[in-house]
LOPAKOL-110676 format. One record per residue (C-alpha): residue number from 1; chain; x, y, z. Coordinates in steps of 0.25 Angstrom, whole numbers, plus 5000, padded with zeros to 4 digits. Layout:
// residues N
- i; ch; u; v; w
- NUM; A; X; Y; Z $
...
//
This chain:
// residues 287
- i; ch; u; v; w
- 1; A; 5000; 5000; 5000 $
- 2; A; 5009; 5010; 5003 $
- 3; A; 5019; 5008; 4991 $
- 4; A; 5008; 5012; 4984 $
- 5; A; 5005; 5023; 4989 $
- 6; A; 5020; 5027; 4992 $
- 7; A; 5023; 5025; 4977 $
- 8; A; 5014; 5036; 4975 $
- 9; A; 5023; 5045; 4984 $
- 10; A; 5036; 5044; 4976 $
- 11; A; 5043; 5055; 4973 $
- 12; A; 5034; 5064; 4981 $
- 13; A; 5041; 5063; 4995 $
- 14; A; 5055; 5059; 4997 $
- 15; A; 5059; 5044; 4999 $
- 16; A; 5060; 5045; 5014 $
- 17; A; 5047; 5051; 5015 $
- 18; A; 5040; 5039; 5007 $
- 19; A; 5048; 5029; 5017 $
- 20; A; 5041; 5036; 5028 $
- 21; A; 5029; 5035; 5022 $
- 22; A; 5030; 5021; 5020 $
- 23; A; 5035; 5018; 5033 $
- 24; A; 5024; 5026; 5040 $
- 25; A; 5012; 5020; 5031 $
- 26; A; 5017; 5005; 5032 $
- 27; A; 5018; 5007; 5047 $
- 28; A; 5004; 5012; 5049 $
- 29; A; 5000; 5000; 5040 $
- 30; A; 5008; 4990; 5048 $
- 31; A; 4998; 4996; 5059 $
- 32; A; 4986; 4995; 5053 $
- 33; A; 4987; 4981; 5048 $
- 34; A; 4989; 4977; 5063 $
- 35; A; 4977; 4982; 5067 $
- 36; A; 4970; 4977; 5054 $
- 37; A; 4968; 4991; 5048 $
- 38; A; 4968; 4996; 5035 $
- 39; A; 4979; 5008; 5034 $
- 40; A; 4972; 5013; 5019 $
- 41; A; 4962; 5018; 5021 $
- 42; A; 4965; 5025; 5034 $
- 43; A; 4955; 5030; 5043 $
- 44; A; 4956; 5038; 5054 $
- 45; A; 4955; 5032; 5065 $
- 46; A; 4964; 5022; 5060 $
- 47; A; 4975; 5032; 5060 $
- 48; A; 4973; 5038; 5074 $
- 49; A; 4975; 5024; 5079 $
- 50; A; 4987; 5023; 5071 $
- 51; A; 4993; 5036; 5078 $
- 52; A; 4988; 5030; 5093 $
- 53; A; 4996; 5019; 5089 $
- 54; A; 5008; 5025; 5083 $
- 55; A; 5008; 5033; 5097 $
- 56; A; 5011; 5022; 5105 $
- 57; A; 5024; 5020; 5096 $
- 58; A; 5027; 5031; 5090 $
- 59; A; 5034; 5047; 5093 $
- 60; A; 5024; 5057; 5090 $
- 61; A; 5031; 5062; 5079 $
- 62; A; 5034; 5050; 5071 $
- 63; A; 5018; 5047; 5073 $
- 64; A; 5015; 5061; 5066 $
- 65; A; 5024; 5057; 5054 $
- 66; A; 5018; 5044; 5051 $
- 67; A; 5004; 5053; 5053 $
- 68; A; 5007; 5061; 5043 $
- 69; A; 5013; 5051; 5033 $
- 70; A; 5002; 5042; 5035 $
- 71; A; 4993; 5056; 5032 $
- 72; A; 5003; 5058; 5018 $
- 73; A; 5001; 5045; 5012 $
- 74; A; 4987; 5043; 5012 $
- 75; A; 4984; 5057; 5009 $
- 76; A; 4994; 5057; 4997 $
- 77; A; 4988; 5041; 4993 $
- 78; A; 4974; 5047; 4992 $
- 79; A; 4969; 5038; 5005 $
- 80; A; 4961; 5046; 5016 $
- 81; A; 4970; 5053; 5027 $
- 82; A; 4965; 5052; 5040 $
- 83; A; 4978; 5058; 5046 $
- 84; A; 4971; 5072; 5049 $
- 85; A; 4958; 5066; 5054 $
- 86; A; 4953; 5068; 5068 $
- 87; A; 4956; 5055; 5072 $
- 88; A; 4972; 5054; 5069 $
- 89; A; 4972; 5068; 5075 $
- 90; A; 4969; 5066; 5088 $
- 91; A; 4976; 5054; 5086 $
- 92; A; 4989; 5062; 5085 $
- 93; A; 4983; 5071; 5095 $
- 94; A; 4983; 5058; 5105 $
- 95; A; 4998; 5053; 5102 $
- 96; A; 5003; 5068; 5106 $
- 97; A; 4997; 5068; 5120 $
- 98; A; 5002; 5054; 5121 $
- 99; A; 5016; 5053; 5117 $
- 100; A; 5019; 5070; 5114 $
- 101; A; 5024; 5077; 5101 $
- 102; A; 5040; 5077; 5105 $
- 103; A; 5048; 5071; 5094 $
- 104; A; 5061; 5066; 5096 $
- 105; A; 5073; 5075; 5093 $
- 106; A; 5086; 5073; 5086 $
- 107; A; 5096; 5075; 5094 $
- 108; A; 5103; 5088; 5088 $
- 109; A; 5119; 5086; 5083 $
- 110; A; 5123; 5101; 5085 $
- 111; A; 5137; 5107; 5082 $
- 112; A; 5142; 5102; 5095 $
- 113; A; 5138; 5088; 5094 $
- 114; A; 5141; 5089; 5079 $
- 115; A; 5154; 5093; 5081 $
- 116; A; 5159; 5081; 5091 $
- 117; A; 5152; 5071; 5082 $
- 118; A; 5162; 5078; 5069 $
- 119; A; 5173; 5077; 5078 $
- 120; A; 5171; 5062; 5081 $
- 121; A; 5171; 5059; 5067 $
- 122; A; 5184; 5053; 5059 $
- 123; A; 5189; 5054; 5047 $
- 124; A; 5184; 5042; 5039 $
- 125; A; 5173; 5041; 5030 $
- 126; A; 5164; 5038; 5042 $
- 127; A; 5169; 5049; 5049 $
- 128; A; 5170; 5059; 5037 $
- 129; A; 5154; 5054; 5033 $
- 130; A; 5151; 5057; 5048 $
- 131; A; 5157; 5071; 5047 $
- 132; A; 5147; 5074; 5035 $
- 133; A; 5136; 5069; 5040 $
- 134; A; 5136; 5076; 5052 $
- 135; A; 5141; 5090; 5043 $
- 136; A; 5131; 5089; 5033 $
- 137; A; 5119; 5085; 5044 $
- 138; A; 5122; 5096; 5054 $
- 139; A; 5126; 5108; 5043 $
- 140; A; 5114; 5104; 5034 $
- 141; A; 5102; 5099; 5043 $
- 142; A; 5099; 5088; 5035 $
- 143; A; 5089; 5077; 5038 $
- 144; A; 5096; 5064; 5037 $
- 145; A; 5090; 5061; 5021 $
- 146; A; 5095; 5075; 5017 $
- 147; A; 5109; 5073; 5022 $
- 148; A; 5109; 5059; 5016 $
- 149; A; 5105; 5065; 5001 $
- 150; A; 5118; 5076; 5002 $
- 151; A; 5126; 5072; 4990 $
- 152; A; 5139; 5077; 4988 $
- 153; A; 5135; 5086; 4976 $
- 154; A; 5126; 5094; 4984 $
- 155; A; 5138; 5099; 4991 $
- 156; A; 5142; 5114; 4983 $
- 157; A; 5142; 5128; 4987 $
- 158; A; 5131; 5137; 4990 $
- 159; A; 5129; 5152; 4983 $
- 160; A; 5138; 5157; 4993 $
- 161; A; 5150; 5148; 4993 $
- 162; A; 5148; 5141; 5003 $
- 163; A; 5147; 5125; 5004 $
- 164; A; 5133; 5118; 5004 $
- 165; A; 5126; 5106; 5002 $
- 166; A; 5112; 5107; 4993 $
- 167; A; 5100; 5098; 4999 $
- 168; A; 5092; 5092; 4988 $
- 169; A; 5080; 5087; 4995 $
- 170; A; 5075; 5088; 5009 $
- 171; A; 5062; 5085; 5018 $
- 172; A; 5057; 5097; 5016 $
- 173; A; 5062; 5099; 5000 $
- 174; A; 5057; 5086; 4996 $
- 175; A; 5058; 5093; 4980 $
- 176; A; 5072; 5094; 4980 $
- 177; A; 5071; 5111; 4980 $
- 178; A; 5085; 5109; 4986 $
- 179; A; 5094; 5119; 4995 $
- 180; A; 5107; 5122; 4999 $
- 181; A; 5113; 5119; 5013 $
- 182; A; 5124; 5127; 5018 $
- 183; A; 5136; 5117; 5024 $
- 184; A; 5149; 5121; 5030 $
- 185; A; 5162; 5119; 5024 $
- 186; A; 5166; 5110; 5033 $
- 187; A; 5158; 5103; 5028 $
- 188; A; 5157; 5105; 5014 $
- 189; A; 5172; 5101; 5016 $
- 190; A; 5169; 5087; 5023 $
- 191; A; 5159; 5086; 5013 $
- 192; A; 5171; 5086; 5002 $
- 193; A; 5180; 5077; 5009 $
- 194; A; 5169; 5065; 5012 $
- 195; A; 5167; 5066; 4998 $
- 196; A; 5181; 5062; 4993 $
- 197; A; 5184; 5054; 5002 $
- 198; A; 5172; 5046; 4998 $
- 199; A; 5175; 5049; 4984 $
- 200; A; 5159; 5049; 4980 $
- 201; A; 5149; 5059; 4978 $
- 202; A; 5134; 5056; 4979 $
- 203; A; 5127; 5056; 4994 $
- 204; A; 5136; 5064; 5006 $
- 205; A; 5133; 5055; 5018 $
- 206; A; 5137; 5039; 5015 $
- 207; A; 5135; 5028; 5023 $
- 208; A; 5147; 5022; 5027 $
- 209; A; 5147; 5004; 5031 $
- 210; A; 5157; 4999; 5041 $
- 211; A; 5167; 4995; 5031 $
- 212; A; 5168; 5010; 5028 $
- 213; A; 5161; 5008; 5015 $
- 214; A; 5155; 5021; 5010 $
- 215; A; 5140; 5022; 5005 $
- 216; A; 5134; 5030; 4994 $
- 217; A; 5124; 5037; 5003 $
- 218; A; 5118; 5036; 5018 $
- 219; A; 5104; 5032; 5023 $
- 220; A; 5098; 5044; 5030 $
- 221; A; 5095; 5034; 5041 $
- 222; A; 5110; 5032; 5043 $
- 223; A; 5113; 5046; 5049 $
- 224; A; 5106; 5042; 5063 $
- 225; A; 5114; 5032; 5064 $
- 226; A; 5128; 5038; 5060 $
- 227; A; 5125; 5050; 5069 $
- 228; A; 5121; 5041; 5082 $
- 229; A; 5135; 5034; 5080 $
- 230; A; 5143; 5048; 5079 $
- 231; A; 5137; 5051; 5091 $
- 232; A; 5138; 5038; 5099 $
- 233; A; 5152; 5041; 5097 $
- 234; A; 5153; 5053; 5103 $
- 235; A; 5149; 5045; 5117 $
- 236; A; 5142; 5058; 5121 $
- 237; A; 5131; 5056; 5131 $
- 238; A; 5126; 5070; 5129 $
- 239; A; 5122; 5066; 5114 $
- 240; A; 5114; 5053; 5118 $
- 241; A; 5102; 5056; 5109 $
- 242; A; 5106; 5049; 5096 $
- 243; A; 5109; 5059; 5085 $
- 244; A; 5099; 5058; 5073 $
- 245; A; 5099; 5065; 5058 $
- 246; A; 5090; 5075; 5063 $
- 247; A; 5099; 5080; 5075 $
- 248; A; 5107; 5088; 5064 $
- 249; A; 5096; 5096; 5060 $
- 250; A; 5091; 5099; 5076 $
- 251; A; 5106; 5100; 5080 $
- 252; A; 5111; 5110; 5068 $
- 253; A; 5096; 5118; 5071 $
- 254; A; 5098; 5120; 5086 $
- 255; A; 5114; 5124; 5082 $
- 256; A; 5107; 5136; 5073 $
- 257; A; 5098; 5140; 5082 $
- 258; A; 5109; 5141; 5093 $
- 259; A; 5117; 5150; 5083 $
- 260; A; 5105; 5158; 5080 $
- 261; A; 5098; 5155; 5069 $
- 262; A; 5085; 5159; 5065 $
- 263; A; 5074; 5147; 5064 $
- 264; A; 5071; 5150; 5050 $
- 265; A; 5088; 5147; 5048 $
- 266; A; 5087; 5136; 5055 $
- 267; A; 5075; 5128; 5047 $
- 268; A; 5080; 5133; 5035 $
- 269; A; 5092; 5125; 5036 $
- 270; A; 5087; 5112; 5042 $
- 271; A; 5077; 5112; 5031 $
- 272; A; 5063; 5118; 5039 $
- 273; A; 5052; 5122; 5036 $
- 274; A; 5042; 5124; 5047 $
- 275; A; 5048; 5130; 5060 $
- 276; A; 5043; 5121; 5069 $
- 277; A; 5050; 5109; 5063 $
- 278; A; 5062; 5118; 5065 $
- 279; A; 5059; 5120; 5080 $
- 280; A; 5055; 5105; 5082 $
- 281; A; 5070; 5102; 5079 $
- 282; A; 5074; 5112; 5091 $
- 283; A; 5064; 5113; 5100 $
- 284; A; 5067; 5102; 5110 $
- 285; A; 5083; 5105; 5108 $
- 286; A; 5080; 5121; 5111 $
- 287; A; 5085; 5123; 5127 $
//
């Protein structure tokens, strides 16, 4: 059922959207055939079950997403939306009071830490990859699929000289309208030596096996796991919240905000476009 309806979405959303889509439609069908329900066509009440339930398992936030995807695909599949009926609203309502709004924050990597983690770095094509991804995540506030997707030619030099890296596509340019990031020359001069040392162009960040083999490119999922072992080996029990993709943008937004910069600065250059998704990010790190 829902490749058929998914292979209606391609090419209209990004390839990591349409995973989660699927993910989120074949868990909520997974549900309704153990209770002997029919997810197509879904009903109301139906739905505000589905959220009691998905309460007793669930964060708040990640209950609102499949929510919302669950409201996208039928809507877009021309079957009847009951997402924004009474029912499932009072449903959502109900899981609040129960279990809060709070979403889980990243932990921010901020100069500081970022600087301890560069210095504990060597140079081997480990330790020069590790340099550039936590460069390139801190300077461009990247989410983890944008940082993956820099290639080596979108490194050049903006109108005014300086070094700078061109984002194709992101979350919220799903068109490819394209912009330019400003990047130091530290690293725009890291980025030079990882590429002849590798002796390729194509994607910047590579996986790397245990043999020291080098990859053509690195799954978005990787960069979790490559940051918590940077930080595990800094043995630091003041950093013992694990380091995610998204603490570059949280921890490179509360650095601009502590030297001064305008909100309005500070969206622009991690890619937002409502001030309260901004705020979300510092709210809970703002003493």
């Amino acid at each position: 059922m829902i490749d058929d309806i998914l292979a209606k979405f391609d090419g209209a959303f990004a390839e990591n959207t349409i995973r989660a889509y699927r993910s989120d439609f074949t868990q909520y069908q997974a549900w309704c055939s153990q209770n002997n329900i029919d997810a197509i066509p879904a009903t109301a009440d139906v739905m505000a079950q589905y959220v009691d339930y998905l309460a007793t398992v669930k964060r708040s936030a990640t209950i609102r997403r499949r929510i919302d995807s669950l409201g996208t695909i039928l809507k877009l599949s021309k079957h009847y939306n009951p997402t924004n009926q009474p029912e499932v609203i009072l449903a959502i309502k109900r899981m609040h009071r129960k279990i809060g709004r709070a979403q889980q924050q990243a932990t921010p990597l901020t100069k500081p830490l970022l600087n301890q983690l560069l210095s504990n770095c060597d140079n081997t094509h480990r330790g020069l990859r590790n340099q550039v991804l936590l460069r390139l995540g801190y300077e461009t506030m990247r989410r983890r699929s944008e940082l993956c997707a820099f290639k080596f030619e979108d490194v050049r030099q903006a109108p005014n000289g300086k070094p700078a890296i061109k984002l194709n596509f992101s979350k919220t340019d799903q068109f490819g309208t394209g912009k330019m990031l400003p990047i130091s020359q530290e690293l725009f001069d890291l980025l030079q030596k990882w590429r002849s040392m590798i002796s390729d162009d194509g994607y910047i960040l590579r996986s790397i096996n245990r043999h020291g083999h080098i990859g053509g490119s690195l799954n978005p999922a990787s960069i979790n796991t490559i940051l918590k072992a940077l930080q595990k080996d800094l043995k630091m029990d003041s950093y013992g919240h694990p380091l995610s993709g998204h603490s570059f943008r949280v921890g490179a937004a509360l650095d601009l905000l502590e030297q001064g910069e305008p909100l309005e600065r500070i969206m622009l250059r991690g890619g937002w476009q409502t001030d309260s998704t901004a705020m979300s990010y510092l709210r809970n790190w703002i003493s």
